[in-house]
N, C-alpha and C positions, 0 to 999 in steps of 0.2 A: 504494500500500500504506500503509496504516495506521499510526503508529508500534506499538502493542502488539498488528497483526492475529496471531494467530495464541494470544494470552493468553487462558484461560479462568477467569474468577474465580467461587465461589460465595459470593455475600453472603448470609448468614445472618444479618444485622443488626437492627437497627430503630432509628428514631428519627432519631438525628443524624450522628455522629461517625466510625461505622465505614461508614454509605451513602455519606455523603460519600467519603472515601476511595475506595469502591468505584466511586463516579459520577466522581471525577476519571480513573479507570483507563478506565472505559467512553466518556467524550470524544475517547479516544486510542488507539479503536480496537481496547479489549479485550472478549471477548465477556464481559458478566457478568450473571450468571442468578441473579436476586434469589429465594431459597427464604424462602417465605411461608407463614405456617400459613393452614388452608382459614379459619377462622372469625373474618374480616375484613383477615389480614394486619396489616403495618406498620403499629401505632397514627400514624404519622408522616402518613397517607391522611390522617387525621380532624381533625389539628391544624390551627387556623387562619390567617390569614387568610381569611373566606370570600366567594363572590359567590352570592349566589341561594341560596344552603343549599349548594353545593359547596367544600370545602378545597381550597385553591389551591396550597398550599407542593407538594406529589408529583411536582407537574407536572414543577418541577424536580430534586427530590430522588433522582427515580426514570427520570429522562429516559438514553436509548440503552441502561436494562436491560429485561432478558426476565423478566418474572413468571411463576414457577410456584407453585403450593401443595403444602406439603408436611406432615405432621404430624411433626415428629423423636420426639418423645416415642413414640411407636407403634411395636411391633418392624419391620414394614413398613415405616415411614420411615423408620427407620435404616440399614435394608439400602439402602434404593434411595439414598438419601442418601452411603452408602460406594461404591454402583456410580457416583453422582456427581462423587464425591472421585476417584477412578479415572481419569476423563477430563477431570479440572482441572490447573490448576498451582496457583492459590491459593485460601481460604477466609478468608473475614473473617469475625468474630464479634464479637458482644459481651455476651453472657450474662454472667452472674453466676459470677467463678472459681469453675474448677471442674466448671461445668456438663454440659459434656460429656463430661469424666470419667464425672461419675455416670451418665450416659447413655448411656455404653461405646462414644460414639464421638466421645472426644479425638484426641488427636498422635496418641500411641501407633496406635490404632485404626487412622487416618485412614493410617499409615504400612504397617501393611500389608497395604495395597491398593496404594497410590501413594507407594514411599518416598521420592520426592522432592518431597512435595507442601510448600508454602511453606503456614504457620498464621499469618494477624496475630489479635492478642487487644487489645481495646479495653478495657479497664474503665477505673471510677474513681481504684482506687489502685494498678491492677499487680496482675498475677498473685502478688508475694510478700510477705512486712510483714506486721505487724501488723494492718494495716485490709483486706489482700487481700479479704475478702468480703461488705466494707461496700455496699452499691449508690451506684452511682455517678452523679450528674447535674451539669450542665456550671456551675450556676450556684453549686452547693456547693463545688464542685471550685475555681472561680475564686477563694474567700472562703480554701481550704486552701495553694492557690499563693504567696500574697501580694500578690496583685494589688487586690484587693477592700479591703486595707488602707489603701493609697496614693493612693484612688480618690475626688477629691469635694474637698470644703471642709473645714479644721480643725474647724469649732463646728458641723457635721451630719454624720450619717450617713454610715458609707463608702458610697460607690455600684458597684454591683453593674453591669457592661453591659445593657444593654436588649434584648441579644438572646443567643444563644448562641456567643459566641466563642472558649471555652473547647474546645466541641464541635469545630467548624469546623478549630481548631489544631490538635486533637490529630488531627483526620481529615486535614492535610497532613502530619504524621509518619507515618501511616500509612500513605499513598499512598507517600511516603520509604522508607518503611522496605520495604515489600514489593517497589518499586522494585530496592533495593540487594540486596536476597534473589533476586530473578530475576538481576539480574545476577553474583551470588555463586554461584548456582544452575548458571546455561545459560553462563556466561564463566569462570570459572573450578573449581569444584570439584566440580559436580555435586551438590550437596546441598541439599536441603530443610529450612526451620529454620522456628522459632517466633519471633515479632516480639510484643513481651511494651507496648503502651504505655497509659499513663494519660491520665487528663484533668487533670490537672491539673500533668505534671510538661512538658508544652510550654508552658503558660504559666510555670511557673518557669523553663526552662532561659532567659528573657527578663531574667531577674533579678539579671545577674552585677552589678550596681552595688549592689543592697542588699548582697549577699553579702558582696564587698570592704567594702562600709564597714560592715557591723557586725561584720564578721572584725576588722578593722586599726583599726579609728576609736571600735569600740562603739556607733555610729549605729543609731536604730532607727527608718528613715524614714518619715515622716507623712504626712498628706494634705494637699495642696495644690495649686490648680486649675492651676498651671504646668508647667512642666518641671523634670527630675527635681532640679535644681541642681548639674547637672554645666557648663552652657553660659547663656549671658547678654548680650544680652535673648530675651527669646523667650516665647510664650503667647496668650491668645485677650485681641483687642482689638475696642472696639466702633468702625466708623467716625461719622461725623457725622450720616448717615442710616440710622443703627442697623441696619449690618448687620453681623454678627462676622464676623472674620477671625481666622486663626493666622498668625502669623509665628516663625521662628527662624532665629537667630546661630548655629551650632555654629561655626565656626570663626571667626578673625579675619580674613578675605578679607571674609567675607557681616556681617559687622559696620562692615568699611569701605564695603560697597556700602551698607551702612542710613545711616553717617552722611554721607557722600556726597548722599544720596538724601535727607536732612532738613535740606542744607546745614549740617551741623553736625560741620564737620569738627575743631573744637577738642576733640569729646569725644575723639578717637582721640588725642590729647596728654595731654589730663587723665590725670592718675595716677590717679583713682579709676576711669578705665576703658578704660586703653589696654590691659590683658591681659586676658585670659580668667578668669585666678583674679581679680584685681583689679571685673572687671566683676561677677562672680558673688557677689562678697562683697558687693558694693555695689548689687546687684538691686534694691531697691525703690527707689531712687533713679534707678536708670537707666531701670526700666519705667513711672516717674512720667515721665520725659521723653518717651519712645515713646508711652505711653498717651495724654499730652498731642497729641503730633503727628499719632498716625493720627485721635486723634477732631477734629480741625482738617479733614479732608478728608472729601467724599464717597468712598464706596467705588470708583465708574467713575475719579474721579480720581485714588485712591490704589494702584490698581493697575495704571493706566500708568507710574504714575512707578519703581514697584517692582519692573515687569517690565523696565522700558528699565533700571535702574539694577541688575539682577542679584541682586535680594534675595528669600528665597522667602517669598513671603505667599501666601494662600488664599483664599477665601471658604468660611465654612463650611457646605456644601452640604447643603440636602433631598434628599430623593427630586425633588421638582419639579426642583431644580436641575439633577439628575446628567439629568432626562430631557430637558432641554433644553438641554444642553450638548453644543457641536458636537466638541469632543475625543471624548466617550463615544463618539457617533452616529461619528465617522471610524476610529474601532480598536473599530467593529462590537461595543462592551461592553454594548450592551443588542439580545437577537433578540427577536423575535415566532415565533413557535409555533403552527400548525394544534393546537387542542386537542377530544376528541371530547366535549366536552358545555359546554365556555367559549367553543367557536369557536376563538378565539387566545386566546393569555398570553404575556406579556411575561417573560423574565428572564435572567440575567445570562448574558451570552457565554462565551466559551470561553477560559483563559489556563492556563498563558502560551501565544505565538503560535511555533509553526514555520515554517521558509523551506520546507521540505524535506517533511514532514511535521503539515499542519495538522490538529488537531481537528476533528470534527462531532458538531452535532448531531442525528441520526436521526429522533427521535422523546419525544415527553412521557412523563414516568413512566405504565406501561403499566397497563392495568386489572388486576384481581386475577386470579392464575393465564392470564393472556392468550395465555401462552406454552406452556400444558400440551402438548399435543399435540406442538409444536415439538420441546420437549426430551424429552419420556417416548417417544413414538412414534420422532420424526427421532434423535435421539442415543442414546436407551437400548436404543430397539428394541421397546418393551413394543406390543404388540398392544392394538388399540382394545376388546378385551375387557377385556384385563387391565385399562385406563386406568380402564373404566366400572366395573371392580368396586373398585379403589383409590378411586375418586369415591365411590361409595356406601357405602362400610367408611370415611369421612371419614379417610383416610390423604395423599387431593390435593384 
C-alpha cells in the first residue's frame, strides 16, 4: 500500500508551484487528476527545454497525474467540477485571489458538496494584504523576499537564481501544509480548511538572521559572494587546477578539522582566530590563508585530504557532474522514463526515501485530457454520450 493510497487531489494549477506540490502528493501514492482546460492545457506543456521541437520539463512536472480537460469558466464545468470536489479530499489552485469566488465555485461552494474538503491557495502575495491581487511569479517574488538583495557581488547586480526556486519552495509548503490539513482532517477533528501560501513568504521564513540583525543591530545586509557572516572560514575556492569548490567552518570542531588538515594548527591558538566571533571578525585574513592553501593543491588531492580529515568541502557540480556521480546513481536520484514521443527522459528520483512505504514513479506527465474517459465515465459515471456532447460544446 501506498503511503497517501486512498488521497484524491484535484490540481487545478498550472505552471510551477502549486503542480509541484500536487506531483510531490502523487509520488506517494495519491490519486491526482490534473483539471486542464481543453485548449492546450498547462502552459507548463510548452515551456522549454526542448528536443526535436518537443518541451521536455511535463515529462516530469506532470508525471503519476491523470489529465482531464475541463473548461471551469462554463456553467457545465463548474457543475461537473463541484461533482469532482464531491469525491476528492483536496484541490490545489493557483488563480489569481479571488478567482473562484467570482466563478461561484470557491471554499464556500466547494463546501457544500464536500464539507470536509481540504482548499491549498498558491499565489504570489496570499490571499490577504494589500498586494493580495497582484499576479504573482517566482522570480519577482524572490527580488520581494529579500533574497535577490543578498544575492551576487557588492559592485554588480543582485543576482536573481537561474531557475525557479522561489516556485519549487513554496510548492514544499504546500505539499506541508495540505499534509498537516489531512492529518488535522482524518486524525483529529474532522474538518476541512483553507491552506492560504505565497511565493514568496517560504523564501523569507529562510530569513530569520536578516530579521534579528536589522531588528537588534540596525544591519541592512548586503551582497556578498560568501556566507552570511555568521561562521568563518567558509565560501567558494578555486583549486590549483581550476576547479571551484565550497567549503565551510560553522562550528569550531570542523575548523579544527581545517587547520589540522592544513597542518596549521597554530591558527586554532592565534587570538585572531581561535573563536568563532574572533574568526568572523577577522574573515578576510583568514580566507587569504585558506584561499592560499586550497589553491596550493589539485582538486583529486584536496579532497582526500579533507575527507580523511573530516572537513566539509565540495566540488561545485554541473549537470555533467551530478550524472556521473556514483553517490547520485546508488540513492537511485536520477530515473530514466519510457517516454511516448522522447522514447526515454531522464529526471530526478523520488525523495525523501521510505523503509516502509517507498514512492513511485508510474508514469510521465500524461498527454492532454488522457485520462477523460477514466474519470468522466469510470468515477463520475457520465455516459459516452454525454462525454461526446461535453467534447463538442468545448466544456472537456
Amino acid at each position: 500500500m501506498k503511503l497517501l493510497e486512498g488521497i484524491r487531489v484535484l490540481d487545478i494549477s498550472t505552471v510551477i508551484a502549486a503542480p509541484f506540490a500536487a506531483g510531490l502528493m502523487a509520488d506517494f501514492g495519491a490519486e491526482v487528476i490534473k483539471v486542464e482546460m481543453p485548449d492546450g492545457g498547462d502552459p507548463f506543456r510548452r515551456l522549454g527545454p526542448y528536443h526535436e521541437g518537443q518541451a521536455m520539463r511535463f515529462a516530469c512536472m506532470g508525471r503519476n497525474k491523470k489529465s482531464i480537460t475541463l473548461d471551469l469558466r462554463t456553467e457545465k464545468g463548474k457543475e461537473i467540477f463541484l461533482q469532482l470536489v464531491e469525491k476528492s479530499d483536496v484541490v490545489i489552485e493557483n488563480f489569481r485571489t479571488g478567482t473562484l469566488d467570482k466563478w461561484g465555485i470557491g471554499y464556500e461552494a466547494m463546501k457544500l458538496r464536500k464539507q470536509d474538503i481540504i482548499l491549498s491557495h498558491v499565489t504570489g502575495y496570499g490571499q490577504t494584504g494589500p498586494y493580495k491581487n497582484i499576479p504573482g511569479f517566482g522570480t519577482p517574488a524572490t527580488a520581494f523576499s529579500g533574497m535577490t538583495y543578498i544575492t551576487g557581488y557588492p559592485d554588480r547586480p543582485p543576482v536573481s537564481p537561474s531557475f525557479s526556486l522561489t516556485d519549487y519552495i513554496a510548492g514544499l509548503y504546500t505539499a506541508m501544509g495540505t499534509m498537516m490539513a489531512l492529518y488535522h482532517r482524518d486524525a483529529l477533528h474532522g474538518k476541512g480548511q483553507e491552506i492560504d501560501v505565497s511565493l514568496y513568504e517560504g523564501i523569507f521564513r529562510f530569513m530569520e538572521i536578516l530579521c534579528a540583525d536589522y531588528d537588534k543591530n540596525g544591519i541592512i545586509r548586503e551582497r556578498k559572494p560568501k556566507l552570511n557572516g555568521t561562521s568563518s572560514p567558509g565560501g567558494t575556492y578555486k583549486t590549483k587546477d581550476g576547479k571551484w569548490v565550497v567549503l565551510v567552518c560553522s562550528t569550531d570542531r570542523t575548523w579544527e578539522y581545517l587547520a589540522g588538515a592544513m597542518h596549521r594548527e597554530d591558527l586554532m591558538t592565534n587570538p585572531l582566530y581561535e573563536t568563532m566571533r574572533a574568526r568572523v571578525t577577522n574573515d578576510n585574513s583568514l580566507d587569504k590563508i585558506v584561499s592560499d592553501w586550497i589553491g596550493s593543491k589539485e582538486y583529486i588531492e584536496l579532497k582526500e585530504i579533507v575527507d580523511k580529515a573530516g572537513v566539509p568541502v565540495n566540488l561545485v557540480y554541473s549537470i555533467e557532474d551530478i550524472f556521473a556521480d556514483p553517490h547520485y546513481a546508488a540513492r537511485n536520484d536520477i530515473v530514466e522514463m519510457s517516454h511516448p514521443v522522447l522514447g526515454t527522459i531522464k529526471m530526478p528520483g523520488i525523495t525523501p526515501v521510505f523503509s516502509e512505504t517507498p514512492g513511485e514513479i508510474k508514469w510521465v506527465g500524461p498527454q492532454l485530457g488522457e485520462h477523460n474517459d477514466a474519470i468522466y465515465e469510470g468515477l463520475l459515471g457520465f455516459s459516452q454520450s454525454v462525454c461526446a456532447e461535453l467534447h463538442a460544446e468545448r466544456v472537456i
